[in-house]
N, C-alpha and C positions, 0 to 999 in steps of 0.2 A: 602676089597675094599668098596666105599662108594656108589655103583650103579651100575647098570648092565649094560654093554655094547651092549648088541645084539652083532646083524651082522657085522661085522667088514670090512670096504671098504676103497680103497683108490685111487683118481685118477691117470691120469700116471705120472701126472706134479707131485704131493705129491711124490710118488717115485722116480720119477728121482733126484729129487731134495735132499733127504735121499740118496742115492746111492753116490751124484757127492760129498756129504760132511760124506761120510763113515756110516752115523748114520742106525739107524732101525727103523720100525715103534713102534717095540714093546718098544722104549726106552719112546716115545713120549704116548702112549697109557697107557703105567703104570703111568706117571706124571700125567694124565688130570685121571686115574680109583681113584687115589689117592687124588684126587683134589688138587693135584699142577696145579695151572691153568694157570701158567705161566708169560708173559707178560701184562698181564692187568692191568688196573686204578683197584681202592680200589672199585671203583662204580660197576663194572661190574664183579669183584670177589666177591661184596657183593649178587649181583643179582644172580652168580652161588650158593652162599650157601642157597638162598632164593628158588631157582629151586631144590634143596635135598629135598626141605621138600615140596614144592608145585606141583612136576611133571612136573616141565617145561625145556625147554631144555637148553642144556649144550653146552657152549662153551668153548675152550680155545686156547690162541694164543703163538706160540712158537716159538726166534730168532733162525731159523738155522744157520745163517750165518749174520751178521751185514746188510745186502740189502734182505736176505729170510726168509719170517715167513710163516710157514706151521700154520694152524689152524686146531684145534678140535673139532667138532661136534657132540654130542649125540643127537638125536631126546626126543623129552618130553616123547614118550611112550616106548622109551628106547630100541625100537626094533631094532636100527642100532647107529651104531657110523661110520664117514666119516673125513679121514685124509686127507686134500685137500687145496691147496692153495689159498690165498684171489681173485685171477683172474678166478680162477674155482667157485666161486662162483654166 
């Protein structure tokens, strides 16, 4: 893996939401520890590979469902990572 996750959290809305379309969190968590980053423009997957080398924080956004994208979150100092949806934000 390309970076360390910490803490591992997820809101209830991120779960429910993984549940009502059968998935896991750990499905979504391995794509973004891999830097599959998902749904993003070329600009903001360049800006995650520029945060590997700079310590900044990691995002990544993921269609569950064609109307719900659950987002990934790693903090810069890499001590939590947070599965949670763009309204929870």
């Amino acid at each position: 893996m390309r970076f360390a996750l910490g803490h591992v959290v997820a809101t209830p809305g991120a779960l429910e939401l993984l549940s009502r379309y059968g998935r896991t969190p750990a499905e979504y968590l391995a794509r973004h520890h891999s830097g599959d980053w998902g749904d993003l423009d070329a600009h903001d997957k360049r800006e995650n590979e520029r945060a590997l080398r700079t310590g900044a924080r990691l995002f990544s956004a993921y269609a569950v469902s064609p109307l719900n994208t659950l987002w990934v979150i790693t903090e810069a100092d890499r001590s939590s990572t947070t599965l949670l949806l763009p309204e929870d934000y």
